[in-house]
Structure formats: C-alpha cells, structure tokens
C-alpha positions as CSV (number, residue, x, y, z in Angstrom):
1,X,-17.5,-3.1,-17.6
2,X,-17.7,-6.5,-18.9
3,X,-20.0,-9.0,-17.5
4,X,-20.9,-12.3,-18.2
5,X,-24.0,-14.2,-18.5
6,X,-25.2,-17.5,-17.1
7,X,-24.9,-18.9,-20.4
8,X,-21.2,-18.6,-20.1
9,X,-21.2,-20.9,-17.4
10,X,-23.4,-23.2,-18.1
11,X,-26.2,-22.2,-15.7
12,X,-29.6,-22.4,-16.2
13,X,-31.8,-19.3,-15.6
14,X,-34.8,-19.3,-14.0
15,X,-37.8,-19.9,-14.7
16,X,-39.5,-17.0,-15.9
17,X,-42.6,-17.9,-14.0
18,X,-40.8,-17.0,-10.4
19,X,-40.9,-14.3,-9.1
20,X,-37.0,-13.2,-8.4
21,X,-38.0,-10.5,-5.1
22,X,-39.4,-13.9,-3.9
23,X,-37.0,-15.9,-4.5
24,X,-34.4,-13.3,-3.2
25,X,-36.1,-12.9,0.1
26,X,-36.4,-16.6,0.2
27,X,-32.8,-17.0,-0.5
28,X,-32.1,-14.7,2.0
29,X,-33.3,-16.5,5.0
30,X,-31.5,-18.3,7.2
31,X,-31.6,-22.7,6.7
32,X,-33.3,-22.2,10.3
33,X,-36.2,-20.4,8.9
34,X,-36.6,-22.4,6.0
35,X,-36.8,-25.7,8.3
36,X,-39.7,-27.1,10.0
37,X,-38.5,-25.7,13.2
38,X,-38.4,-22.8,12.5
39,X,-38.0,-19.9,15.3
40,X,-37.3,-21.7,18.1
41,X,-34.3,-23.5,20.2
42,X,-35.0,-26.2,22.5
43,X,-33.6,-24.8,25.9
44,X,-32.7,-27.3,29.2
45,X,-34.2,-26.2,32.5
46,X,-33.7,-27.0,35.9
47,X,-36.8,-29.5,36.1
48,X,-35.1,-31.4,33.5
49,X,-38.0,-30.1,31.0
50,X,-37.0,-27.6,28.1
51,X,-38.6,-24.6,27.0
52,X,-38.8,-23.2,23.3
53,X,-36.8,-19.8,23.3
54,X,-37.6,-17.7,19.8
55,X,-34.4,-18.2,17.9
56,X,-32.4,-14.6,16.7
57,X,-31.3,-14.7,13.2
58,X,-27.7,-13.3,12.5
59,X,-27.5,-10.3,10.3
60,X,-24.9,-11.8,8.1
61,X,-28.2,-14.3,6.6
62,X,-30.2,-10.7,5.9
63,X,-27.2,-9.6,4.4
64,X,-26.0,-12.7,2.1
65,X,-28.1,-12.1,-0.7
66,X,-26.2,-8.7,-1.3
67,X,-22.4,-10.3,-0.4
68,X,-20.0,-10.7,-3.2
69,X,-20.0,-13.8,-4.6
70,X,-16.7,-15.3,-2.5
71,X,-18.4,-14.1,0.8
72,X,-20.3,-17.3,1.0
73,X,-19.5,-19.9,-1.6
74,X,-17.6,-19.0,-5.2
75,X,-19.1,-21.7,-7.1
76,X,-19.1,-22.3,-11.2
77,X,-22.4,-23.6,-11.3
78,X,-24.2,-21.4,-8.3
79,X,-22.5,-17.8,-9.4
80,X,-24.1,-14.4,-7.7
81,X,-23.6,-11.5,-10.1
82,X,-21.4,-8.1,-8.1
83,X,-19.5,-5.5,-9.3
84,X,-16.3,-7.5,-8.1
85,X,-17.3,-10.5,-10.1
86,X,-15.5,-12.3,-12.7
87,X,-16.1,-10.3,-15.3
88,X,-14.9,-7.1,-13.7
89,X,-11.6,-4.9,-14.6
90,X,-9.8,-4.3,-11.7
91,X,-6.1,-2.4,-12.3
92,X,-2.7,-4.8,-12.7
93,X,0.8,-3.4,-13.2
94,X,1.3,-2.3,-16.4
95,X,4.1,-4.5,-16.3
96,X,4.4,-7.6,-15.6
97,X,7.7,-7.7,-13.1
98,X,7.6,-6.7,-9.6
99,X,8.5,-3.1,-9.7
100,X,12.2,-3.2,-7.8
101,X,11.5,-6.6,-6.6
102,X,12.5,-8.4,-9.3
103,X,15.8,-11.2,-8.7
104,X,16.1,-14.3,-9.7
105,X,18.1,-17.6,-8.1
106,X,20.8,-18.8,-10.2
107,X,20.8,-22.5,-11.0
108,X,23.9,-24.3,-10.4
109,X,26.5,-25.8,-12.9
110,X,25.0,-28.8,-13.6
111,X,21.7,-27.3,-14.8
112,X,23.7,-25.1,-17.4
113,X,25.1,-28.5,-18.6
114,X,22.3,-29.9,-18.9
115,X,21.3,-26.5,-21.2
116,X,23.8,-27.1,-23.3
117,X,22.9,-30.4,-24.0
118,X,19.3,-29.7,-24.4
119,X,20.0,-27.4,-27.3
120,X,21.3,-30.1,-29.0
121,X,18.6,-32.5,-28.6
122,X,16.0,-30.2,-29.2
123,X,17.5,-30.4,-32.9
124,X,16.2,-33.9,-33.3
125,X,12.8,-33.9,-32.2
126,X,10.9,-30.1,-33.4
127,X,7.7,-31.2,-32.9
128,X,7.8,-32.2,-29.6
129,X,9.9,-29.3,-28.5
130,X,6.9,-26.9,-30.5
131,X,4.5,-29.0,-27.9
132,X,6.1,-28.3,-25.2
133,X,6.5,-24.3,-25.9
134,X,3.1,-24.6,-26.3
135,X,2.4,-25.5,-22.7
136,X,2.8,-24.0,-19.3
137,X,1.7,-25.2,-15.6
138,X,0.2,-22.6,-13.0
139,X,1.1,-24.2,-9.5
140,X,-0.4,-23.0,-6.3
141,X,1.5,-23.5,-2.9
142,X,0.3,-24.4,-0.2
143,X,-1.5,-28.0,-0.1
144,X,0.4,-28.3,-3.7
145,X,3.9,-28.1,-3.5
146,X,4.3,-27.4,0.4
147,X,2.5,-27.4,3.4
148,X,3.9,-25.1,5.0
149,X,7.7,-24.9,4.9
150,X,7.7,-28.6,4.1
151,X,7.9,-29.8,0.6
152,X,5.5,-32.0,-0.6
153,X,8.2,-34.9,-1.8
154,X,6.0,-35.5,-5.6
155,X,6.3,-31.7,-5.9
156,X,10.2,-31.5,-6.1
157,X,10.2,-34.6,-8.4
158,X,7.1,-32.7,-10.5
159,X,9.4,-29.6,-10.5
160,X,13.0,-31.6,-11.8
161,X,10.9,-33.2,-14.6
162,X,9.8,-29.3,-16.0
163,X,13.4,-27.8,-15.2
164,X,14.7,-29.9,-17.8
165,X,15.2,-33.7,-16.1
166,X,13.1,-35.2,-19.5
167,X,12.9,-36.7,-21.9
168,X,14.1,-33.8,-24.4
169,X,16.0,-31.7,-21.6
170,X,13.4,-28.9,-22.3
171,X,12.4,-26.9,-19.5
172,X,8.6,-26.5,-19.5
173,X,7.4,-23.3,-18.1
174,X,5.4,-23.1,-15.0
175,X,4.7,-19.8,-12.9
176,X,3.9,-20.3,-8.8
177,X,0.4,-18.5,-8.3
178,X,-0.7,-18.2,-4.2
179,X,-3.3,-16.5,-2.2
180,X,-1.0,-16.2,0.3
181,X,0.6,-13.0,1.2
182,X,2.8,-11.1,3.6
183,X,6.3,-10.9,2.3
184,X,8.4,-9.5,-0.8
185,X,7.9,-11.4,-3.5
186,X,12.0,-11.6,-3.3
187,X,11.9,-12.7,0.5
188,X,9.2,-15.1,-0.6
189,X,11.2,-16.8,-3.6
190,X,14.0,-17.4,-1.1
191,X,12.0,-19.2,1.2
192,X,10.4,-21.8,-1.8
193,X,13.9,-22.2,-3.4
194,X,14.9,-23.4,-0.2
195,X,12.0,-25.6,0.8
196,X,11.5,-26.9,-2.4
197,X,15.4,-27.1,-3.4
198,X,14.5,-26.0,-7.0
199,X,15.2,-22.3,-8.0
200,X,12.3,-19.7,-8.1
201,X,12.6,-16.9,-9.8
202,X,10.4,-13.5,-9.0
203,X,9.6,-13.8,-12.1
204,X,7.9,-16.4,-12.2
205,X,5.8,-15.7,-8.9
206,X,2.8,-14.3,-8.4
207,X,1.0,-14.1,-4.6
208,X,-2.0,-12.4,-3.6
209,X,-1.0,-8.9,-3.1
210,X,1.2,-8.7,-5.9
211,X,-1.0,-7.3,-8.9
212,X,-2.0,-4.6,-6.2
213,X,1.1,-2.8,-6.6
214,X,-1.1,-1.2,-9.5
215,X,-3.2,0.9,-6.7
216,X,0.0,2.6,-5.9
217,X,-0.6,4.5,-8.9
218,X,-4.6,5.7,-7.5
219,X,-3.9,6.4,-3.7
220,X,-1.1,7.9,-2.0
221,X,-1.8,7.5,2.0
222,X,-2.6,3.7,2.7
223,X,-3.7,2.1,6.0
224,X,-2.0,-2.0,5.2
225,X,-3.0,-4.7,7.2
226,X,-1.6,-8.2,7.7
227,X,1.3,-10.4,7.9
228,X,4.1,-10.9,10.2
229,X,5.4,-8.1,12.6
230,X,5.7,-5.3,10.1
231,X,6.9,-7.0,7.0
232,X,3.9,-5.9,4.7
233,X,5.2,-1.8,5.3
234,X,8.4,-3.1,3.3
235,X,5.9,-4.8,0.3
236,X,4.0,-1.3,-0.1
237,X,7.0,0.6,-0.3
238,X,8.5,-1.6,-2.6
239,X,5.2,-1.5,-4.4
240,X,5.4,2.9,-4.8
241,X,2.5,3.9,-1.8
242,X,4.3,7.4,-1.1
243,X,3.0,6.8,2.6
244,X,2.5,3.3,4.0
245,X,0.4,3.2,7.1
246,X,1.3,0.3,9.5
247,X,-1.4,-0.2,12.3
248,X,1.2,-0.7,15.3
249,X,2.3,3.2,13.8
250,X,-1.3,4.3,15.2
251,X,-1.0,2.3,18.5
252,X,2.1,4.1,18.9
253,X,0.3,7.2,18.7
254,X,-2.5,6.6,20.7
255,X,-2.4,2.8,22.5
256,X,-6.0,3.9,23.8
257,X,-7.1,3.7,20.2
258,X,-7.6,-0.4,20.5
259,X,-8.9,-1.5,23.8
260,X,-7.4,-5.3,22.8
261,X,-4.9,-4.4,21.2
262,X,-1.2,-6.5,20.9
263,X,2.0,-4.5,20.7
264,X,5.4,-5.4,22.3
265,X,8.4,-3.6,22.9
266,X,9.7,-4.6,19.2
267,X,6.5,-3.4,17.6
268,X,7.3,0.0,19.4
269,X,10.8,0.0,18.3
270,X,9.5,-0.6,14.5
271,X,6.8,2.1,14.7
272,X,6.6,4.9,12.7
273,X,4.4,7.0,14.7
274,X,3.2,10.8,13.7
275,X,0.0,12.5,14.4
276,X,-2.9,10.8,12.6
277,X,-5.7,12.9,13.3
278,X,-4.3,15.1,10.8
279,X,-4.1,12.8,7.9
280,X,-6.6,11.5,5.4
281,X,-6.1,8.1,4.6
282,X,-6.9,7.6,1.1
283,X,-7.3,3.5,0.8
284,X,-7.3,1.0,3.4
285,X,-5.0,-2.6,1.7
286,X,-5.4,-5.8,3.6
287,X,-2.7,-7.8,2.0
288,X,-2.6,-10.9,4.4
289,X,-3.6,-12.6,7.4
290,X,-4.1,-10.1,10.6
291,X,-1.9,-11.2,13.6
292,X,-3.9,-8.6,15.4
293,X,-7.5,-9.0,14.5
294,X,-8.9,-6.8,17.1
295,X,-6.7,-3.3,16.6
296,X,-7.3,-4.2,12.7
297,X,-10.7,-4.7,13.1
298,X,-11.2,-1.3,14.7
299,X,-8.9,1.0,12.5
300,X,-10.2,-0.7,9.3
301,X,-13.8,0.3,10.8
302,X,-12.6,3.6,12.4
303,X,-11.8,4.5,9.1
304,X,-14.9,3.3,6.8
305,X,-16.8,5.0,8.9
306,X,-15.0,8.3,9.3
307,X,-15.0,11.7,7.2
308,X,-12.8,11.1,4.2
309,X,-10.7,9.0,5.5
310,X,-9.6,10.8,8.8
311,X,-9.3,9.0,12.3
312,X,-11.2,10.4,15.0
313,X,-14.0,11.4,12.5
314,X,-17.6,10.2,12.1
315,X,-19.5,10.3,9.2
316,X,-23.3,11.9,8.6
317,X,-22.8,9.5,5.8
318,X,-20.9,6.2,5.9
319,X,-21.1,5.8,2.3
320,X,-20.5,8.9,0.4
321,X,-17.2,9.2,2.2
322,X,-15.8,6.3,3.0
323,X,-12.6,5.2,1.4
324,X,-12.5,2.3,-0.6
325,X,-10.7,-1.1,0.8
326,X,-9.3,-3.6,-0.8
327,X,-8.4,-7.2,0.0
328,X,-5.9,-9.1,-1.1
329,X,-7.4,-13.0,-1.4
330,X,-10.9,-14.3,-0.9
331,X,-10.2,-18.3,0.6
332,X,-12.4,-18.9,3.8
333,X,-10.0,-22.0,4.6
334,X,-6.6,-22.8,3.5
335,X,-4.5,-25.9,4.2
336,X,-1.4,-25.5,7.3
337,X,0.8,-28.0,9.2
338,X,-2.3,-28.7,11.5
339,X,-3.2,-32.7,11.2
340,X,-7.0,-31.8,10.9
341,X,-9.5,-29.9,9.0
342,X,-8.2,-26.6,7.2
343,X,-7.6,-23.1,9.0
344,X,-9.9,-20.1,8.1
345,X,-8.0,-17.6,6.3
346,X,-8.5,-13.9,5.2
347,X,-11.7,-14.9,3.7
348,X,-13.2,-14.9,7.2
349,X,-11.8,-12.1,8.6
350,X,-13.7,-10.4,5.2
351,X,-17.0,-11.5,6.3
352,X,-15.9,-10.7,9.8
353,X,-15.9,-6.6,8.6
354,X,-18.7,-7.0,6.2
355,X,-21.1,-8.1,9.5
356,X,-19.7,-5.4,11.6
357,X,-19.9,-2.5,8.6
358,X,-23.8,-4.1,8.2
359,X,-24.2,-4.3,11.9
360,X,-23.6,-0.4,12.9
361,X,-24.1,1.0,9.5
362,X,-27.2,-1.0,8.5
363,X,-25.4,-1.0,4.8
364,X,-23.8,-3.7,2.9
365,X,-20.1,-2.9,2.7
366,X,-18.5,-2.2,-1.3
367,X,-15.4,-3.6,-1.5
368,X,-13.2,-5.0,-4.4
369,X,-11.4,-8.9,-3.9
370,X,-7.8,-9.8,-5.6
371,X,-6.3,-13.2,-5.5
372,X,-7.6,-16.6,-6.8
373,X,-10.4,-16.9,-8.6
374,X,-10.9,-13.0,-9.4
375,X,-10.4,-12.2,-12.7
376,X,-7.6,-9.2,-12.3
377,X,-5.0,-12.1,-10.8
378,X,-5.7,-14.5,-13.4
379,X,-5.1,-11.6,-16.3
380,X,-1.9,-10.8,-14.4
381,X,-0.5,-14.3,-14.8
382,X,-1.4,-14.2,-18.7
383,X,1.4,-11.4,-18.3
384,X,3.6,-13.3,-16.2
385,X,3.6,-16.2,-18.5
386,X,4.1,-14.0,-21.6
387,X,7.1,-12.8,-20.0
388,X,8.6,-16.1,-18.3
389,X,8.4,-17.8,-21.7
390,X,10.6,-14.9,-23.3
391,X,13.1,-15.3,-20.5
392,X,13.4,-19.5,-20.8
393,X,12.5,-19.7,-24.4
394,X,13.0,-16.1,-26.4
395,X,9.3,-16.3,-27.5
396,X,6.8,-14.0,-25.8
397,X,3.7,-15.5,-26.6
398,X,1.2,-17.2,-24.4
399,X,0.8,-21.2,-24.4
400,X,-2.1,-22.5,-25.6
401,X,-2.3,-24.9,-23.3
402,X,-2.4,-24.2,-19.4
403,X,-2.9,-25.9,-17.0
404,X,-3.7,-24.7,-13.2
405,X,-3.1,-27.4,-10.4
406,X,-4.6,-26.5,-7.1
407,X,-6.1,-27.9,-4.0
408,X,-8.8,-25.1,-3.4
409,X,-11.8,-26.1,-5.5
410,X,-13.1,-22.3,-4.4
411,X,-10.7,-20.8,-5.4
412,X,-7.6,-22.8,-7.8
413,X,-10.3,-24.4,-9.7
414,X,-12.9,-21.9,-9.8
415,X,-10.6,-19.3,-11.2
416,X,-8.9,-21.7,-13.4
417,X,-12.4,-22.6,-14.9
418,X,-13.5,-19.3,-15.1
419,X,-10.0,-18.0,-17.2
420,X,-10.4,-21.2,-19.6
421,X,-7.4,-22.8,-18.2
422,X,-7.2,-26.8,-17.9
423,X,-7.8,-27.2,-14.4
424,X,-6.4,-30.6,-12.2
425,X,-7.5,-31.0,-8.3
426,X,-5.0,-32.6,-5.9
427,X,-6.0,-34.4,-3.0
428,X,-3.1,-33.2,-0.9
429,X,-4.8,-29.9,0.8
430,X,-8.1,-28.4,0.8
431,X,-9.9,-31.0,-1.2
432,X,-10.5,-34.3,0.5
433,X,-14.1,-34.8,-1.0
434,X,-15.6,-38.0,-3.3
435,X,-14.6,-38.1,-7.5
436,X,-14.3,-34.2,-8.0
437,X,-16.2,-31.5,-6.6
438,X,-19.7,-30.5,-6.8
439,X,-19.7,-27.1,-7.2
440,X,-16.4,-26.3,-8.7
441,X,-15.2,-29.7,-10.7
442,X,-11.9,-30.0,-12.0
443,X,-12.8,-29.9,-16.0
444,X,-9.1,-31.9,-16.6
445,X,-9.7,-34.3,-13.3
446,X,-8.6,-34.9,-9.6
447,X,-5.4,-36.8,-8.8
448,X,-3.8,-37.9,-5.6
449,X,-0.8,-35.2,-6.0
450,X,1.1,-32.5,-8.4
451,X,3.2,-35.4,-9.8
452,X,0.0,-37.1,-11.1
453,X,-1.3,-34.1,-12.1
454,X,1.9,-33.1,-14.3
455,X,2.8,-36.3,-15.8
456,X,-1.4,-36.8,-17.2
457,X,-0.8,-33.3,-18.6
458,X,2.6,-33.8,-20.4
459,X,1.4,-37.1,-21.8
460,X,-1.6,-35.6,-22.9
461,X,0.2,-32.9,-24.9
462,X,3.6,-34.4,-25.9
463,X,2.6,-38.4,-26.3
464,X,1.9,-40.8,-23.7
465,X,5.3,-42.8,-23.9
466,X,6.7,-39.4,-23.4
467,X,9.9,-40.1,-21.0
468,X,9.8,-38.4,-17.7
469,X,13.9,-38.3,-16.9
470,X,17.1,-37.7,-18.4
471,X,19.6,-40.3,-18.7
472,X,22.7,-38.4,-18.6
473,X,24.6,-41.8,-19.2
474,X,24.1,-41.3,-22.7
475,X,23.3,-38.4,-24.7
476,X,24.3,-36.9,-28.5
477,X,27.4,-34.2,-26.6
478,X,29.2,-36.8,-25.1
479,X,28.8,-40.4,-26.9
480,X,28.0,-38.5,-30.5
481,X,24.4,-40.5,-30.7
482,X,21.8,-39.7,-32.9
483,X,19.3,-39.5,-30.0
484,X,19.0,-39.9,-27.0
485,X,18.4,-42.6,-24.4
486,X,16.0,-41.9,-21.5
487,X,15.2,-44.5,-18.6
C-alpha cells in the first residue's frame, strides 16, 4: 500500500548519527522520567513531613511509541508512520450515495425563482460562473456551523451566500463533512435543515460512519457500538450488515455479562436477544460515542480476546484470532453546548481499549480509524463532490479549488492538509489558541467564524469586489437590465 515519506510533509529526518532504538525507547518514556524528578512523588504525612514514594509509570507511555498516529497527537509536522496512516487504502462505497439512504429536502418556491433567474445572469458574466464551478467548500459541524442544535448565526448567512443569495445567483457547492455519528444520514439531514434553516441534502453529507457502509461487503455478523438508545442497529442495516449486533441484544441474553451495565425497560423492549454463544462475530464497528462505556468496554474486549469471534471463549492466542475492529472517528475532544473547555470524544474511549487490550494482553491492539483526518474519508468526499456538482451543476468533475473549514486543528485541518485541500481554522470550537496552530496550521489562515472564512475564499477565487447578496429589486427577468444590481 501506498505510503508517504517525510519529505511529503515537510519533515525533516533525523539525523543519521542517532541511533533510532534509542531514540524510540527514549521517546517512549513518560515526561516524568525524562524530568529531573524522576521516580518519585512527594507524599504528605501525618507529622506534616513528606516522604518520596517511587512513582508507577502507566502502560499507555510503554505503549505510545507503537499507537497509531491519532492515539496521541495527529500532527502535520510530528507524523508517526502505521498501517492506518495517511497513506493507507481502507474500503469506501463504491458509490458515492448512501445506499437506501439517499433523500434530499426540497427548497421552497422562492429558491426556484431565484434559479430561474440565475440562469439568466449566468449568461452575462462566463468567467466568473467557470470560477465558481471550479470551487467547492467542505464544512464541518459542530463548532462550525452549530454547536449543538444551535446554529452558529454567520453559518446560516455563510450558507444563503453559496445557495445562490450572490452576486451571480450561482449556487456554490459545499458538502457537510463530521466526525460525528449515530444516526441515518437521512435522520441526520433533517435535523441540520432544521437547525440551520437551509436545506441539506444526503447527498451532500458525509459523517463518520458513513464510508463504512463499504465493510458491509467483508463481514456479515457485526457487534456496533455507540449512539443513542439503539439508533446505530437502523444505520448498519441500512448500510447491508446481514446481522447487526446491538450490545443491549447481549444484555438481554445474559444481564450477568456486564457487571455495570445500563439497560432500562425500553432497552429491553428494543432488544433483539438470541443465543450468542453460538455465533461468531465476524467484526466489531464502533460508529459513535458509547452511552454505555462499561458493557461496551467488556463485549468489545470479550470479543478481541475470544476464539474467532465467539463470546464466552478465550483465546491461546489473542492475536491470530481476534477479529478486526473498526472505529468510526479519531477526535480526543470535540466542541458541545458546555461553556468550558471541549468534551472528550470517541478518540478517548479508543485509547481507553488500546490500554486495557495492552494491559491483559501485553500486545498493542491493530485496529483501523475512519473519519477526519484519515485518508479513506477524505477520498470518499472527492466522490461526494464529483457527484453533488453533477446534481447542482450537470458537470461531474471535481473543483480545483477546495477549501475545508474546521475547528479541529487535529483533525479538520490535518486531514485537509494532508488531501491538498485549502484549509481555513475558525475560532468558534475546538481552536481557541494564538495566530494558527503549531502543529497542524491552517495553510489558507484562521478567522473568527465560517462567514470570514467563506467570504476570504470567494474573493480569492472570483475577485475581491465580488458581491456577497442578491438584490432581487432589480435583476435582467423582471426590469429587462443588462446586468444586474447587487447591494
């Protein structure tokens, strides 16, 4: 498989005069080991005197230099190679719609007007109109356009201004990428439409889980984890797993099987419940946020550590059997309603599995990563686009210029650098640091929201006097102008 070099990313290699096992191992150590103080904490005792007690070291440091390179920090300028790297193939649908998924929300009259209209003023200025064909937004959500299900007000003026409220009534073709998950892409699309009071189309949305439905074509029986009460079982359905899995199914078999678990009378009355110690699951898919760490937690270990697959079962050998997993998002933090710092995500409850697998097993845990900033999701959006710009524009080609505006340097940016795709940084979620980040820098700059971010863009492609509204006062249908007068 493809792999890059460090060339490609403009990192220096080392010195050929160090030794890399030492610097490994030295990597490898914990920042309390490499301090002065190392191997001890100061410890208060009753006399009021403290004592120095030999400090433990946490697995997940011995492990670290072996993690995939989003276990820690996905960095541009700091990348550690791994099979599930950016240069790795992992499967996407081999189309680019959501396989029975696929709707899209009908805009209202006035937008067709305004269609009509913009096919007459696209007559008068061709070379702006081939400019704007030739670009295309990538937006992510949450701390972008929402947090949570509240709009960010600059998004929904961002949004009007590509739908066609410009300067040449073009629409200007943008696709919604997330890492989140949990819900049909059509259930999903509903709820931004809503919130953001602009149609979106499945067509145009990508989350985390969604170039997964490709594995449906590899494994049959699934274990799938996350989201809210048992929505996810309807996504892998939808997706073609013959037989979806849904943990609360397995508590209803055998409630014993989680010591902590969580499961109410509704999770009872949803259950699908059967005898599981005599099937072999075949993958296990984490495809969002666990409301249920603890039962997750054990099944998805149960299982990795079983016979093939089978629940119940140890293996002799946790690694020649054990089934793969997949995750559907890497982001260690992501931005919510919450008035402080960001929320860990799915990205933690990775690591979380990856300690325990290393803890009992004493090996580091293979497992493959989709969402922002692997590769796979990024090719899947080349496809997306493709197809979006055939729908709003009969051309199925892919812009030359793209331009992903995120909030997650570790992920939005990262990925966005990585894919050659202009990249902006809003300030409006994740990133609240100095003029851009360290590690993961915007290459096309940091602004204080989407709207900033969209307007530099379009000026920099179709002219900076560029007009950002439609004046529908006056235009060529009904006064008979020559052109058209914008505000």
């Amino acid at each position: 498989m493809p792999r890059f070099e460090d060339s490609d990313f403009g990192v220096e290699a080392s010195p050929a005069s160090v030794d890399p096992r030492a610097a490994a191992a030295a990597d490898a150590r914990s920042p309390r080991d490499r301090g002065s103080l190392a191997g001890s904490l100061p410890i208060p005792t009753d006399s009021g005197n403290t004592v120095e007690v030999p400090a433990s070291r946490s697995s997940i440091s011995d492990a670290a230099a072996f993690m995939h390179n989003l276990s820690l920090s996905p960095s541009t300028r700091d990348r550690r190679g791994s099979r599930n790297s950016f240069g790795t193939s992992l499967p996407i649908p081999r189309s680019p719609r959501v396989s029975r998924l696929s709707s899209a929300v009908t805009s209202d009259a006035a937008t067709v007007s305004r269609d009509l209209l913009a096919s007459q003023v696209q007559d008068m200025s061709q070379e702006k109109v081939a400019a704007a064909k030739n670009m295309a937004f990538a937006f992510d959500i949450d701390g972008v356009l929402a947090h949570g299900n509240e709009a960010i007000p600059e998004a929904k003026e961002a949004l009007r201004m590509l739908n066609g409220d410009n300067e040449l009534g073009i629409k200007i073709p943008y696709i919604l990428l997330t890492n989140g998950g949990g819900k049909t892409e059509a259930a999903r699309c509903e709820q931004l439409t809503e919130v953001l009071d602009h149609p979106i189309s499945t067509d145009q949305f990508i989350q985390s889980h969604t170039p997964m439905q490709a594995l449906s074509e590899y494994y049959e029986t699934v274990l799938v984890c996350g989201g809210e009460g048992q929505k996810i079982r309807e996504v892998a359905e939808n997706y073609g797993f013959k037989h979806v899995i849904h943990p609360k199914d397995i508590l209803a078999w055998d409630p014993t099987i989680s010591p902590w678990r969580s499961f109410s009378e509704e999770d009872r009355a949803e259950a699908k419940p059967r005898d599981f110690s005599k099937i072999n699951f075949d993958a296990i898919l984490v495809f969002a946020d666990s409301r249920d760490y603890q039962t997750d937690f054990q099944l998805i270990i149960d299982l990795l550590l079983a016979e093939d697959g089978k629940l119940g079962t140890r293996s002799k050998d946790p690694v020649a059997s054990r089934i793969p997993v997949y995750f559907s998002q890497g982001d260690l933090v992501f931005p919510t309603d919450h008035k402080g710092p960001p929320r860990l995500t799915q990205g933690a409850y990775r690591i979380s599995i990856e300690a325990q697998y290393k803890a009992l097993t004493g090996v580091d845990l293979e497992r493959v990563v989709y969402g922002k900033p692997e590769r796979a999701t990024y090719d899947y959006a080349d496809e997306v686009l493709r197809s979006w710009m055939e729908q709003i524009h009969n051309e199925k080609h892919l812009p030359e210029n793209i331009y992903m505006v995120g909030d997650n340097p570790a992920s939005d940016i990262c990925g966005g650098n990585m894919h050659g795709w202009n990249t902006c940084l809003v300030r409006t979620g994740v990133f609240q640091g100095g003029d851009n980040d360290e590690q993961n820098p915007a290459n096309f700059g940091v602004f204080p929201n989407v709207l900033e971010a969209v307007k530099a863009a379009v000026r920099k492609e179709l002219g900076k006097e560029f007009k950002m509204k439609w004046n529908p006062k006056v235009n060529p249908v009904l006064h008979g102008n020559s052109t058209s007068a914008v505000e």
